[in-house]
Structure formats: structure tokens, C-alpha cells
GUVOLUM-773026 format. One record per atom (N, C-alpha, C): residue number from 1; residue in one letter; z, y, x. Coordinates in steps of 0.05 Angstrom, whole numbers, plus 5000, padded with zeros to 4 digits. Layout:
<rs>
<r seq="NUM" type="A" z="Z" y="Y" x="X"/>
...
</rs>
This chain:
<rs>
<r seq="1" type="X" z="3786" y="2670" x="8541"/>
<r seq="1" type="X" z="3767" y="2658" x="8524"/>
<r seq="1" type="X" z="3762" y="2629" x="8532"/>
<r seq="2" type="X" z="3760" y="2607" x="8515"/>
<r seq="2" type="X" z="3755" y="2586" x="8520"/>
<r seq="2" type="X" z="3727" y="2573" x="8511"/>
<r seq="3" type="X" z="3719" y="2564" x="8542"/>
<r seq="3" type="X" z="3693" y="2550" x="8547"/>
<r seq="3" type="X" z="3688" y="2532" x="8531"/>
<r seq="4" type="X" z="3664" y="2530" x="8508"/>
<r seq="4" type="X" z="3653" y="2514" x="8494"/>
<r seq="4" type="X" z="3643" y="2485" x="8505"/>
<r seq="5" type="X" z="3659" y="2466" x="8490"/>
<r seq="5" type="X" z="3643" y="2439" x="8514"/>
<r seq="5" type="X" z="3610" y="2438" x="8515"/>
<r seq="6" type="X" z="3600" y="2439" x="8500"/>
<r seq="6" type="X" z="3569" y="2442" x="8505"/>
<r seq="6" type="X" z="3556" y="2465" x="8527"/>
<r seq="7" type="X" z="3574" y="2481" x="8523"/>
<r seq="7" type="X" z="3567" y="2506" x="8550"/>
<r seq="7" type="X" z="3579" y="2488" x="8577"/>
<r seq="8" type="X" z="3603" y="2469" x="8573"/>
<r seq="8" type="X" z="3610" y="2457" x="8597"/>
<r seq="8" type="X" z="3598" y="2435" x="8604"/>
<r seq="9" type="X" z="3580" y="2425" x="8590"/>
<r seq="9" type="X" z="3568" y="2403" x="8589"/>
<r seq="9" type="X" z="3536" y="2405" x="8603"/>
<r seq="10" type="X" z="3528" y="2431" x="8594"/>
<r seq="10" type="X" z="3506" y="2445" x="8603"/>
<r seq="10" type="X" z="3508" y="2455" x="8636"/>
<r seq="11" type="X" z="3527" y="2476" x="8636"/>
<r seq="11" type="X" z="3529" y="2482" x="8668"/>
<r seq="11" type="X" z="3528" y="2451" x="8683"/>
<r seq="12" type="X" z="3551" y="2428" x="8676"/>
<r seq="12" type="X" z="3557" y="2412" x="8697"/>
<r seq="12" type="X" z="3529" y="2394" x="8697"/>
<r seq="13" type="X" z="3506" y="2399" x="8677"/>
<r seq="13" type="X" z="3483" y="2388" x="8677"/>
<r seq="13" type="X" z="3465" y="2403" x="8701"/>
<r seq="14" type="X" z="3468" y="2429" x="8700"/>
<r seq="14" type="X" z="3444" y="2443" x="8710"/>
<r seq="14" type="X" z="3465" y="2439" x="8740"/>
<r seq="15" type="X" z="3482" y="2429" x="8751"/>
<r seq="15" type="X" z="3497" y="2433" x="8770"/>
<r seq="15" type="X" z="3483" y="2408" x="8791"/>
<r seq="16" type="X" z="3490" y="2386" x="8773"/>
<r seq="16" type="X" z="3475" y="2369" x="8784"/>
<r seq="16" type="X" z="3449" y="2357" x="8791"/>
<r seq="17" type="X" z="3437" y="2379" x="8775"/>
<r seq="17" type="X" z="3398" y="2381" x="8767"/>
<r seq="17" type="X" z="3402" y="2396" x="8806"/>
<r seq="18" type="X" z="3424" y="2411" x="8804"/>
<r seq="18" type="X" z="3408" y="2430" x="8835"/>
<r seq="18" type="X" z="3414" y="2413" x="8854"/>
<r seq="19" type="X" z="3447" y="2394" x="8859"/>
<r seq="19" type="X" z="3449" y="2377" x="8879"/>
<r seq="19" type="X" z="3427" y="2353" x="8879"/>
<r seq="20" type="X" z="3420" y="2346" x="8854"/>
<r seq="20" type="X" z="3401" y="2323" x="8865"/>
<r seq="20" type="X" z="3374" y="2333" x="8885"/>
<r seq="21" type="X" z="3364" y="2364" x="8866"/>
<r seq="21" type="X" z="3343" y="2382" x="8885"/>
<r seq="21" type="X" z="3351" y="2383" x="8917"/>
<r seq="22" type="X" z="3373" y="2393" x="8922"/>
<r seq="22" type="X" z="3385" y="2387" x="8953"/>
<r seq="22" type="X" z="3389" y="2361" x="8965"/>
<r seq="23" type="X" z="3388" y="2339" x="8960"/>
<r seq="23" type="X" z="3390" y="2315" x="8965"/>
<r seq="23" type="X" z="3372" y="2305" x="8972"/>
<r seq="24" type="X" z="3353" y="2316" x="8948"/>
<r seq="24" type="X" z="3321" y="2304" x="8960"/>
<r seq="24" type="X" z="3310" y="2325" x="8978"/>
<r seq="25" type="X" z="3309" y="2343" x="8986"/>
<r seq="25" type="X" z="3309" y="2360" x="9012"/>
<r seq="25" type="X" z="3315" y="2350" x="9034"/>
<r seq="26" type="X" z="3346" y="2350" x="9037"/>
<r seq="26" type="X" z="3359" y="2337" x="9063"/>
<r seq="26" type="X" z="3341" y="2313" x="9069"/>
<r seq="27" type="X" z="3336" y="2297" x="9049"/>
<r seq="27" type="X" z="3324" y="2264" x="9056"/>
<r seq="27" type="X" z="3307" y="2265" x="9071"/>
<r seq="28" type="X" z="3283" y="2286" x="9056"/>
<r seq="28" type="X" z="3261" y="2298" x="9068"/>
<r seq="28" type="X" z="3267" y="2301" x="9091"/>
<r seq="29" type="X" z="3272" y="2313" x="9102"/>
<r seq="29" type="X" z="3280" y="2332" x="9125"/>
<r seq="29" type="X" z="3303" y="2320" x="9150"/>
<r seq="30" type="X" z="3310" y="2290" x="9142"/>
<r seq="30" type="X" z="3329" y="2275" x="9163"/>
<r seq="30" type="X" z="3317" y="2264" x="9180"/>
<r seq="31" type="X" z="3321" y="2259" x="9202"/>
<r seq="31" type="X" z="3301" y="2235" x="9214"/>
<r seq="31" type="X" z="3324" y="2224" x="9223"/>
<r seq="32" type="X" z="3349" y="2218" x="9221"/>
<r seq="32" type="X" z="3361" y="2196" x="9223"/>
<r seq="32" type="X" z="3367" y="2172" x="9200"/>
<r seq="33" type="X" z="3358" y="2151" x="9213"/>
<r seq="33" type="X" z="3352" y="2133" x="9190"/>
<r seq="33" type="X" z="3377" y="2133" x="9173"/>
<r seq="34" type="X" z="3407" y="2126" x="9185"/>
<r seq="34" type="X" z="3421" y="2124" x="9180"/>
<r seq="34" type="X" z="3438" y="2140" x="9158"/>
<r seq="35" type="X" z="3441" y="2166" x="9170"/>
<r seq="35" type="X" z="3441" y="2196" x="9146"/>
<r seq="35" type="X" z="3421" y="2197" x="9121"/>
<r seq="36" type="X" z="3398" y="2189" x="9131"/>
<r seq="36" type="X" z="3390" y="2184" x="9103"/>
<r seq="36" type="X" z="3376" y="2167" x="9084"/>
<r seq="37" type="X" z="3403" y="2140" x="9101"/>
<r seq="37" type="X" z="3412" y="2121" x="9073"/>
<r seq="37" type="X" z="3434" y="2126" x="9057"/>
<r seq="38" type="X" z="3448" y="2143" x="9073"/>
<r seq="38" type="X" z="3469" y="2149" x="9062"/>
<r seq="38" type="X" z="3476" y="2173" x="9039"/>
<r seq="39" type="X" z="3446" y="2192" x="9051"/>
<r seq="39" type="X" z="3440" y="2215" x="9024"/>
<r seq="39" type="X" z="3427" y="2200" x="9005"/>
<r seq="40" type="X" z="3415" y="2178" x="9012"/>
<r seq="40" type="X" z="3400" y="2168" x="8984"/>
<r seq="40" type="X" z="3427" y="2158" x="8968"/>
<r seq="41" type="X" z="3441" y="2139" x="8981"/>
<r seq="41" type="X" z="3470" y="2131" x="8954"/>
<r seq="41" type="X" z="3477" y="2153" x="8945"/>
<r seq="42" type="X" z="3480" y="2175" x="8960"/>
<r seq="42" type="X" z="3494" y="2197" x="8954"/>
<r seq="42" type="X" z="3486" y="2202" x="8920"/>
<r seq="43" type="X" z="3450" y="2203" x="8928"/>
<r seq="43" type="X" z="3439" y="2220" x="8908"/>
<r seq="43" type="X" z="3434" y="2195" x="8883"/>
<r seq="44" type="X" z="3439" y="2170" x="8893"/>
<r seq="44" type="X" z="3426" y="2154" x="8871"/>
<r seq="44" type="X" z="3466" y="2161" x="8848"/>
<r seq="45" type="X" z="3478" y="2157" x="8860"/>
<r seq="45" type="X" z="3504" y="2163" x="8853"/>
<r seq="45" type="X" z="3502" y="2189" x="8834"/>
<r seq="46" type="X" z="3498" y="2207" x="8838"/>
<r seq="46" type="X" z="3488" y="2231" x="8831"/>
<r seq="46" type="X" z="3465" y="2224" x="8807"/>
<r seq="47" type="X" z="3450" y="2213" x="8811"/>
<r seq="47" type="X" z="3430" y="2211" x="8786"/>
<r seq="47" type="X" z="3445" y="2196" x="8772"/>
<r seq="48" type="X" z="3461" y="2174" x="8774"/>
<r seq="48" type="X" z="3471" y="2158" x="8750"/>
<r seq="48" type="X" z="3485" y="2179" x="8742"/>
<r seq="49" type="X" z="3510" y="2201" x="8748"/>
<r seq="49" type="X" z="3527" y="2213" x="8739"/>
<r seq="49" type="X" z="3505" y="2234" x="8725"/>
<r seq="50" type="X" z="3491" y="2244" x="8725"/>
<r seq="50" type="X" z="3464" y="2256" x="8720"/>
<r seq="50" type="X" z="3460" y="2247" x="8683"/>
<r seq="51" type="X" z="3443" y="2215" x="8692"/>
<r seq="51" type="X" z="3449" y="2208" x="8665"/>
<r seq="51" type="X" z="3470" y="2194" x="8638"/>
<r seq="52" type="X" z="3485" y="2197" x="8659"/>
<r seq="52" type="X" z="3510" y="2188" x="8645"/>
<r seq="52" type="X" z="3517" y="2211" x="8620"/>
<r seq="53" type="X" z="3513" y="2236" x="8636"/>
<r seq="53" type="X" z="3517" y="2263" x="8620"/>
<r seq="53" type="X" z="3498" y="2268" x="8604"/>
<r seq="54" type="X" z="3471" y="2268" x="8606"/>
<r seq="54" type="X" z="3454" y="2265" x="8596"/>
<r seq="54" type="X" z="3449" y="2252" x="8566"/>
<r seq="55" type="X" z="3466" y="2225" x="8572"/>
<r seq="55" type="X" z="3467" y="2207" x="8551"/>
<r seq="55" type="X" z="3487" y="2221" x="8534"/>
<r seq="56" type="X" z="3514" y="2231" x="8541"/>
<r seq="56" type="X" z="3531" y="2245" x="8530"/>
<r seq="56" type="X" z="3523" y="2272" x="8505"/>
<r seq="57" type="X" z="3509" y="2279" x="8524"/>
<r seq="57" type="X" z="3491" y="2304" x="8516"/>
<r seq="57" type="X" z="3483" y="2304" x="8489"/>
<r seq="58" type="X" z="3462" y="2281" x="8492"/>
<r seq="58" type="X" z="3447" y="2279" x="8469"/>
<r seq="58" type="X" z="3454" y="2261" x="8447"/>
<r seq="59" type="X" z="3483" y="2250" x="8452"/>
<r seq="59" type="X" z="3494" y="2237" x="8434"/>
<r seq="59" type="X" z="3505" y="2262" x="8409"/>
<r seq="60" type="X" z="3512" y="2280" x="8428"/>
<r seq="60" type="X" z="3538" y="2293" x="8409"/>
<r seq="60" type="X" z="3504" y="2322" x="8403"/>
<r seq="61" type="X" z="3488" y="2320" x="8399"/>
<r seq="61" type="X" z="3467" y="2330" x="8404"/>
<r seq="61" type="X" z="3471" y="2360" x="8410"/>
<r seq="62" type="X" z="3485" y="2365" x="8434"/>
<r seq="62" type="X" z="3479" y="2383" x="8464"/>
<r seq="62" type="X" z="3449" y="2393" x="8469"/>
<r seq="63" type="X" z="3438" y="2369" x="8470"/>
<r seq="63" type="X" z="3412" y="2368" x="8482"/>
<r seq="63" type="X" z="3390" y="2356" x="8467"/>
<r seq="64" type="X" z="3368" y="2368" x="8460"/>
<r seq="64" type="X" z="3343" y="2365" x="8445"/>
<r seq="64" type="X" z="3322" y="2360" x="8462"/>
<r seq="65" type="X" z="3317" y="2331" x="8480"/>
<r seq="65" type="X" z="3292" y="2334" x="8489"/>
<r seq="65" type="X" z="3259" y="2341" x="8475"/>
<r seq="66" type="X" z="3242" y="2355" x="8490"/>
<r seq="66" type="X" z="3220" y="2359" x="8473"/>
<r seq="66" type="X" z="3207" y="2337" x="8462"/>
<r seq="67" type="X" z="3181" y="2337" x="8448"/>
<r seq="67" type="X" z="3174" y="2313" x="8439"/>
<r seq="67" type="X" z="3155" y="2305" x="8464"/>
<r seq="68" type="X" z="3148" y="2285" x="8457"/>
<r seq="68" type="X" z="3132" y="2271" x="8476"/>
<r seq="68" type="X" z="3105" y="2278" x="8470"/>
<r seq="69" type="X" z="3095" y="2274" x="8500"/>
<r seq="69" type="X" z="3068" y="2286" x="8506"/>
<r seq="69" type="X" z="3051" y="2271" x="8492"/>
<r seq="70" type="X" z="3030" y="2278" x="8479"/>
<r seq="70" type="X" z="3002" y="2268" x="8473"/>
<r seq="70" type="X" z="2990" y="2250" x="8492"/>
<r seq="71" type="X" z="2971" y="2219" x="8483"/>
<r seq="71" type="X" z="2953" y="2211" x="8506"/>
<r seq="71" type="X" z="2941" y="2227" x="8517"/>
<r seq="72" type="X" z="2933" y="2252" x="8497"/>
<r seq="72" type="X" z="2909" y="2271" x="8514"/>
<r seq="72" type="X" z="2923" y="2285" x="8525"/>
<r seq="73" type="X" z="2949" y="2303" x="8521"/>
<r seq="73" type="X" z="2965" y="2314" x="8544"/>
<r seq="73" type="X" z="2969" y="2306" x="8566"/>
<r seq="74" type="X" z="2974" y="2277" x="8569"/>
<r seq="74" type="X" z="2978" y="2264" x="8590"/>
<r seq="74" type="X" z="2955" y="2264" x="8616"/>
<r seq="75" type="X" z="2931" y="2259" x="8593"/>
<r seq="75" type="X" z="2912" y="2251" x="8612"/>
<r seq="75" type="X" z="2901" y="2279" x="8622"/>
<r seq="76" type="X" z="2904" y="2290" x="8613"/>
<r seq="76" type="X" z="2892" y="2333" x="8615"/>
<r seq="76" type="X" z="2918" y="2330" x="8639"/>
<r seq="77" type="X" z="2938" y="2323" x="8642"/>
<r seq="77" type="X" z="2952" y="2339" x="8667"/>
<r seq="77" type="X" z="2943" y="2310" x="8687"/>
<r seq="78" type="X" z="2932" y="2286" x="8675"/>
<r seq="78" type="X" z="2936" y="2268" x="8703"/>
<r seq="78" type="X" z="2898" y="2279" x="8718"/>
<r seq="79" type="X" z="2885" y="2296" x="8693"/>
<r seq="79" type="X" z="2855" y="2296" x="8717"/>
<r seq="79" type="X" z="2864" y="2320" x="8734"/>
<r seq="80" type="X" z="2882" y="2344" x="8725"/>
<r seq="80" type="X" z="2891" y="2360" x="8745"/>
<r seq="80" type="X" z="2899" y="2357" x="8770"/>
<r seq="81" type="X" z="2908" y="2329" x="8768"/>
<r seq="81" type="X" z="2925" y="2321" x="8800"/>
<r seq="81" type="X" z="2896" y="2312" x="8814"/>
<r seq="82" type="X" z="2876" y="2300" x="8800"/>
<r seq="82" type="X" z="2862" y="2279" x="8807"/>
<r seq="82" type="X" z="2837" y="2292" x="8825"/>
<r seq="83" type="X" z="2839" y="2314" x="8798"/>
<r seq="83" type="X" z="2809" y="2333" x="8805"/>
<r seq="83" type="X" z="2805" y="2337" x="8837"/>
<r seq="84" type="X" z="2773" y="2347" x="8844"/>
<r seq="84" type="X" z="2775" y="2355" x="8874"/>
<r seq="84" type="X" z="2776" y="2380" x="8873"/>
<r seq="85" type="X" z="2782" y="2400" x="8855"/>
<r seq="85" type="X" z="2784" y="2426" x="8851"/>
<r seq="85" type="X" z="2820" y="2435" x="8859"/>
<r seq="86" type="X" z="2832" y="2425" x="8869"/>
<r seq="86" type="X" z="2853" y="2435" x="8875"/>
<r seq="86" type="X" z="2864" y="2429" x="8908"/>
</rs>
């Protein structure tokens, strides 16, 4: 059976959604300065290839981002961060 490019387009999306997740872990978690300048190119490299596909995506329309949030959406999730209730 042959793999649909949008199904290949998708995995190699969600592939790189997890290495960037690991990237920014390691960074976290280095305390040599040096290693992690080197995970950051890693990962900034990684995000461009990220949106590169991304852009691809939603050209050949792959990908449907949602619509954009409301001012009041916005502001309803920024008093959540803000609140002293959490």
C-alpha cells in the first residue's frame, strides 16, 4: 500500500513537534554551557525545518489551522496565568 503524502507530511510533522519537545528538555536540563549552545542550533535548525513543512502543509492545504482566538479569549486565558488562584 502506498503512503499518502499528506499522511507523510503529517507523521514527519508530528516527528519533529516531539524532537523539538526533546531539545527543549535536554537544554533545560544541561549545565554545560557549551552542549547547550549547540542543542539550541540543533533545535533552532529543527524549528526552521518545522516551518518550512508547515508552510508546505498549508499550501497544498494538509493543514487547517484553527481560527484565531478572540480579544476576550485571549484575555480569559492571559488572567488565568495572572490570577493568584493558581
Amino acid at each position: 500500500m502506498q503512503m499518502q503524502e499528506k499522511t507523510m507530511v503529517a507523521d514527519t510533522l508530528a516527528g519533529i513537534n516531539g524532537e523539538l519537545e526533546r531539545y527543549g528538555s535536554m537544554i533545560a536540563q544541561t549545565e554545560n554551557k557549551e552542549l547547550k549552545q549547540v542543542l539550541k542550533q540543533m533545535r533552532n535548525a529543527c524549528e526552521q525545518s518545522q516551518e518550512e513543512l508547515y508552510q508546505i502543509a498549508r499550501e497544498k492545504s494538509y493543514y487547517v489551522p484553527a481560527s484565531q482566538a478572540t480579544q476576550e479569549e485571549v484575555a480569559h486565558v492571559k488572567s488565568l496565568f495572572t490570577s493568584e488562584t493558581i
